[in-house]
N, CA and C of each residue as an Amber inpcrd file, in Angstrom:
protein
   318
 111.7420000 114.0540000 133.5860000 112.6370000 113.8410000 132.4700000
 112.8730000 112.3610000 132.2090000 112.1630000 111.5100000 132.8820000
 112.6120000 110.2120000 132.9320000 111.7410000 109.9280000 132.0470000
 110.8810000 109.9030000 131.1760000 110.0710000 109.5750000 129.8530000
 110.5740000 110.0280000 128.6230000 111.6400000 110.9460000 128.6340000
 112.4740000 111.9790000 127.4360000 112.8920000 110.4490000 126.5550000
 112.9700000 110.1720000 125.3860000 113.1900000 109.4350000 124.5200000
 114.4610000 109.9190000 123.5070000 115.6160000 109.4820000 123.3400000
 117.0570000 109.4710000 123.0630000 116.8480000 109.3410000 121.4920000
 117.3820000 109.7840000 120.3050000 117.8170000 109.5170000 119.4340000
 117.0040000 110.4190000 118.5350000 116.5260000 110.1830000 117.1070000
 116.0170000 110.6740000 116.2950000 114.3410000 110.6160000 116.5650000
 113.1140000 111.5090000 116.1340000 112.0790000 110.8760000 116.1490000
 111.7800000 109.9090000 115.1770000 110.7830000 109.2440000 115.8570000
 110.3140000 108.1030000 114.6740000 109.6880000 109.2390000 113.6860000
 108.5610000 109.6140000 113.0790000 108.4300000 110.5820000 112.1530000
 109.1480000 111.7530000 111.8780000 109.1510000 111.9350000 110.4740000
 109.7620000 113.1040000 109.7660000 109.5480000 113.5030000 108.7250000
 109.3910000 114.7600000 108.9340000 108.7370000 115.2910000 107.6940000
 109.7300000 115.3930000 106.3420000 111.2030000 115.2520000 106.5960000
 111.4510000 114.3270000 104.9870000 110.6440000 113.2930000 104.8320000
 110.6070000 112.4050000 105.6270000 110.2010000 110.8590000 105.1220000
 108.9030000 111.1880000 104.5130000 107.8410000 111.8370000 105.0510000
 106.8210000 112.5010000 105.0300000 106.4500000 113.1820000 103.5670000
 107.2420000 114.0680000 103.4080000 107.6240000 114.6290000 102.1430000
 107.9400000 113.4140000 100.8570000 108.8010000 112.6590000 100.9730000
 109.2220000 111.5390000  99.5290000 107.5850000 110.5840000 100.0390000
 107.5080000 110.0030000 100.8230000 105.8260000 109.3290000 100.7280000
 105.0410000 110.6580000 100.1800000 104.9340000 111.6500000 100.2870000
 103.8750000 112.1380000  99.1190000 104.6100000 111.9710000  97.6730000
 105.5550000 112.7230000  97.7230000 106.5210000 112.1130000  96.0900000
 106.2000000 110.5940000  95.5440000 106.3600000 109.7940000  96.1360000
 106.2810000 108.4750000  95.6840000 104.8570000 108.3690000  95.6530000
 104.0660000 108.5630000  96.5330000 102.4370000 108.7550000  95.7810000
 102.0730000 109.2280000  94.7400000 102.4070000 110.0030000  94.1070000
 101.9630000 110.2070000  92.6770000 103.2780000 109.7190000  91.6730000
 104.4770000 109.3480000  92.1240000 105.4170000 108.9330000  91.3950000
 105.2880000 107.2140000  90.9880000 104.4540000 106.7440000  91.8490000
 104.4480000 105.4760000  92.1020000 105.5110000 104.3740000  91.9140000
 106.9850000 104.6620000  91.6430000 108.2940000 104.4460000  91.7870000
 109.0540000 105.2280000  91.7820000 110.1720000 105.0890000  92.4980000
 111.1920000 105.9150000  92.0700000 112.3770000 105.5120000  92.6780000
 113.9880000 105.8950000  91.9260000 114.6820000 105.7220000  92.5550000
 115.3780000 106.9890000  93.4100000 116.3810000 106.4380000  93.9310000
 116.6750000 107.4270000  94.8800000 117.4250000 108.8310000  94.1970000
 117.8940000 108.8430000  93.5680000 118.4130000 110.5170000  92.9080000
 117.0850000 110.7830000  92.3010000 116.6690000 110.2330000  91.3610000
 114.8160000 110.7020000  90.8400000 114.4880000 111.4630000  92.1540000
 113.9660000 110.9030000  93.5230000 113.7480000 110.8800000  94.2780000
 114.3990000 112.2020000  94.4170000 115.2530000 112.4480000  94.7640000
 116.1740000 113.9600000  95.5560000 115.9340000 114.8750000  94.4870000
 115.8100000 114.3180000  93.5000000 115.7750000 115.9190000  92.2320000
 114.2600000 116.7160000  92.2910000 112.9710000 115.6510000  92.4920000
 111.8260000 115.7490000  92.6570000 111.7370000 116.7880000  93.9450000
 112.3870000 116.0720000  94.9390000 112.1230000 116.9970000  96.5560000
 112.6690000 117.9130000  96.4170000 113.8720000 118.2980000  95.4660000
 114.6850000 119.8370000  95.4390000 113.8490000 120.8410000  95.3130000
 112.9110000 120.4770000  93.9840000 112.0560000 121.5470000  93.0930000
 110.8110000 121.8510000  94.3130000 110.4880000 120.7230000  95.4120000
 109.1630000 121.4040000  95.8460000 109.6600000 121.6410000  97.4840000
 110.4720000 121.2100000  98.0190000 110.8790000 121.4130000  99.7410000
 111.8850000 122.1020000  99.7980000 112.1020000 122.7390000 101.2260000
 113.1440000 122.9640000 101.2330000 114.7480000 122.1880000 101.3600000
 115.8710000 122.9800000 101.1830000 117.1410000 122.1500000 101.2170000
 117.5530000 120.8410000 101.5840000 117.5120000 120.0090000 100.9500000
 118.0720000 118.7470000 101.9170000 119.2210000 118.1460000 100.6500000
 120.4520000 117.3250000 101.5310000 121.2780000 116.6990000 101.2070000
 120.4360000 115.0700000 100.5980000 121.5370000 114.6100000  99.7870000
 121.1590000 113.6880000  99.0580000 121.5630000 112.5180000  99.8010000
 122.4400000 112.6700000 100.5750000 122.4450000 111.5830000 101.6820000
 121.4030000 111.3560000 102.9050000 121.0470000 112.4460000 103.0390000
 119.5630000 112.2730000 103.7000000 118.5930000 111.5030000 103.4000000
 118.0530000 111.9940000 101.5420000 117.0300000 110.9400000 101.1890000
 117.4600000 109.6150000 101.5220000 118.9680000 109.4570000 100.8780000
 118.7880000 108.2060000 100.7880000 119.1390000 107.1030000 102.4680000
 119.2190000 108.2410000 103.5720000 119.1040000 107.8090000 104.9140000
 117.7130000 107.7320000 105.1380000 116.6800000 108.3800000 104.3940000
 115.3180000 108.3910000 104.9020000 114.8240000 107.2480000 104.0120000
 115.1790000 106.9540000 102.7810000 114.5590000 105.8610000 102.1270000
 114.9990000 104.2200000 102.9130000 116.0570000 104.4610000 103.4000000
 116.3590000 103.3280000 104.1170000 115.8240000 102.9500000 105.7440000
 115.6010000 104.4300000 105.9220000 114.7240000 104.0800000 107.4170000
 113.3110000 103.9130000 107.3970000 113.0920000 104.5480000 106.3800000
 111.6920000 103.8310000 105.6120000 111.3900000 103.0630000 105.3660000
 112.2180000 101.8680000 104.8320000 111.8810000 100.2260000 104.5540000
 111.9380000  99.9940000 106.3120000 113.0770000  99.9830000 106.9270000
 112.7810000  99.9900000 108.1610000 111.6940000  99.7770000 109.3720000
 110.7360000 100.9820000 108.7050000 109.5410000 101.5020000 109.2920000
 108.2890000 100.7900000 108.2990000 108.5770000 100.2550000 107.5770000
 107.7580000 100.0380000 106.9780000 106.8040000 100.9050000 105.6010000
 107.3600000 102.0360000 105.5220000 106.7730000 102.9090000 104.8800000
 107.0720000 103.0870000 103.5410000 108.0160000 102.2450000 103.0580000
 108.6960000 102.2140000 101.7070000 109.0410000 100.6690000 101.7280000
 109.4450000 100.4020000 100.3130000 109.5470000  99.2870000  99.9040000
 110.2430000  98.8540000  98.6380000 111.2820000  98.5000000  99.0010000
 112.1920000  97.7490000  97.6020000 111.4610000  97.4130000  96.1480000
 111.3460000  97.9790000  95.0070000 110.3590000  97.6480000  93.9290000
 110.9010000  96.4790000  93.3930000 112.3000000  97.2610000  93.1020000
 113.1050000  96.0950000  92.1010000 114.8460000  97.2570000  92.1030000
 115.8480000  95.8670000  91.8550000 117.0960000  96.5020000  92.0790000
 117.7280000  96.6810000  90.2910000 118.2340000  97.5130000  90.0680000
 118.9240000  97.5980000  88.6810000 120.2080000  97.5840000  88.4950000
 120.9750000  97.2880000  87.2300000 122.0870000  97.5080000  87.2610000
 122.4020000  98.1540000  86.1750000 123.1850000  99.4400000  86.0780000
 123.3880000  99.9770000  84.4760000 124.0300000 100.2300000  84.3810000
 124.9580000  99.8700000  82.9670000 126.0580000 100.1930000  82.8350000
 126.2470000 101.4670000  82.2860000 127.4900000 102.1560000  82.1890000
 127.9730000 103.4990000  82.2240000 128.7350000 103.4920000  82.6200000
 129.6810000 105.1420000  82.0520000 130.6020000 105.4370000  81.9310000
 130.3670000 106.6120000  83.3930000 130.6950000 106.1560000  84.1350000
 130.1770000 106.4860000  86.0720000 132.4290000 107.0370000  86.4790000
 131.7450000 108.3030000  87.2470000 133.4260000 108.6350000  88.0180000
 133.9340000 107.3330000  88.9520000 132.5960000 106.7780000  89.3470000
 133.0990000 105.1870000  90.3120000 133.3480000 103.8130000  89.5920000
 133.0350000 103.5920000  88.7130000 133.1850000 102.7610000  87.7750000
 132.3800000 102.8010000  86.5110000 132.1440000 101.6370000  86.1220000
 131.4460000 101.0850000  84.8940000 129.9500000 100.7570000  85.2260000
 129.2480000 100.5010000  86.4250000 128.0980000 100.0200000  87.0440000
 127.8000000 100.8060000  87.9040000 126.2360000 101.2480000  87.6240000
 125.6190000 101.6800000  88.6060000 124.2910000 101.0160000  89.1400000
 124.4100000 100.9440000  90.6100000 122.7190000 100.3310000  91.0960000
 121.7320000 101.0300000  90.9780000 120.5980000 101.2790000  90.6870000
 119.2720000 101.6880000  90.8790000 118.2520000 100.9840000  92.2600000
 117.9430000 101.4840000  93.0320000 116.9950000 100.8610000  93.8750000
 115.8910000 101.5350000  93.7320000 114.6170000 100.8100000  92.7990000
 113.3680000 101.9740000  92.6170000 112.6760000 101.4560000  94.0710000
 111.8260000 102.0070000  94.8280000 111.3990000 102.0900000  95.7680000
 109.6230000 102.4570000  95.5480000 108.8840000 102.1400000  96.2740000
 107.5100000 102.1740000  96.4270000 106.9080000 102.3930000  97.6150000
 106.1430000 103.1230000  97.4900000 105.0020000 102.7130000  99.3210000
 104.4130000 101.3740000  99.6530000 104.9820000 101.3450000 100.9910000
 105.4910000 100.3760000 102.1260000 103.3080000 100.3450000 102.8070000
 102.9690000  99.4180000 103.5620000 102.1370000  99.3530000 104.1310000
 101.7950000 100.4990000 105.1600000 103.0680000 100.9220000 105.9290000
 102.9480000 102.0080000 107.0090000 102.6290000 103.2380000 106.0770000
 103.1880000 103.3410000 105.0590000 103.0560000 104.9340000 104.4310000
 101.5490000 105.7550000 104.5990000 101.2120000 106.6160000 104.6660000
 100.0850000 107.1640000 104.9840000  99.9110000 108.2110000 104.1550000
 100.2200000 108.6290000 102.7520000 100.1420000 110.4050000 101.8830000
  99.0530000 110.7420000 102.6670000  99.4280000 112.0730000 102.2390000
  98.0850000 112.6770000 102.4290000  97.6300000 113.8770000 101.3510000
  98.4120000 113.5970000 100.6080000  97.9340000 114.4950000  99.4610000
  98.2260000 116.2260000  99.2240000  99.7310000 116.1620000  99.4550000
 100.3590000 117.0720000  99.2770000  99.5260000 118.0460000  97.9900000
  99.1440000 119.0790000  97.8690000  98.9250000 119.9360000  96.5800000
 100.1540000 119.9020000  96.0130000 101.2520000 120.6510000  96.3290000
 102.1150000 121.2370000  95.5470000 102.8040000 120.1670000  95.2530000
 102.5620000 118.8920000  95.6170000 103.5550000 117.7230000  94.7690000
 102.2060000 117.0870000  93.8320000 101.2790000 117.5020000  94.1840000
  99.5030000 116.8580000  93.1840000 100.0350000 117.4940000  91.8960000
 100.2310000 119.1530000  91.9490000 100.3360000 119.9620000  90.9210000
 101.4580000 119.8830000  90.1170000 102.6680000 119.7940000  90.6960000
 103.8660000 118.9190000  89.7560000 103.4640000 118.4360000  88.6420000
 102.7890000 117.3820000  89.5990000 102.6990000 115.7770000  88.7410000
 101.6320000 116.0030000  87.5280000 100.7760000 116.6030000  87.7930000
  99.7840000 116.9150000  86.9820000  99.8930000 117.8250000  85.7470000
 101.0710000 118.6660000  86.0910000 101.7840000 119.6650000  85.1400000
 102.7470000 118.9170000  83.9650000 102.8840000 117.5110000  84.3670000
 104.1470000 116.9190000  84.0100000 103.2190000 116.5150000  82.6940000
């Protein structure tokens, strides 16, 4: 038991899942991002993505595109950020079908 490794794994098949999304999306921000994974995976919280998009720059597997700011009439204020995001050097797709066929439908 003395080799057992503590915490989260390094891979995951969310992270796994939005790197195929962002492969044929070739940006996106993070709610884009969660509305896309609703329609083809199963259940996940929207605080997740955006815990996996951040452990993703992390890891290398995602990557800051460009930051936005837009204004609107928002329950938190007047401004909202956008962070569109891209594949990172580590990312690896592999060519999900059912996110190929989405995109191709679109």
């Amino acid at each position: 038991m003395e080799n057992m490794k503590r915490g989260r794994p390094v891979k995951s098949p969310i992270r796994q899942n939005i790197i195929e999304l962002l492969f044929f999306m070739k940006k996106g921000y993070g709610y884009g991002i969660y509305r896309n994974y609703k329609t083809l995976f199963p259940a996940v919280t929207m605080r997740s993505i955006y815990y996996h998009l951040k452990k993703g720059q992390e890891t290398g597997e995602f990557k800051i595109h460009k930051i936005e700011r837009e204004r609107g009439d928002y329950s938190w204020g007047v401004e909202a950020e956008k962070i569109w995001y891209e594949l990172g050097d580590a990312a690896f797709p592999m060519g999900n079908e059912k996110v190929k066929e989405m995109f191709e439908k679109r």
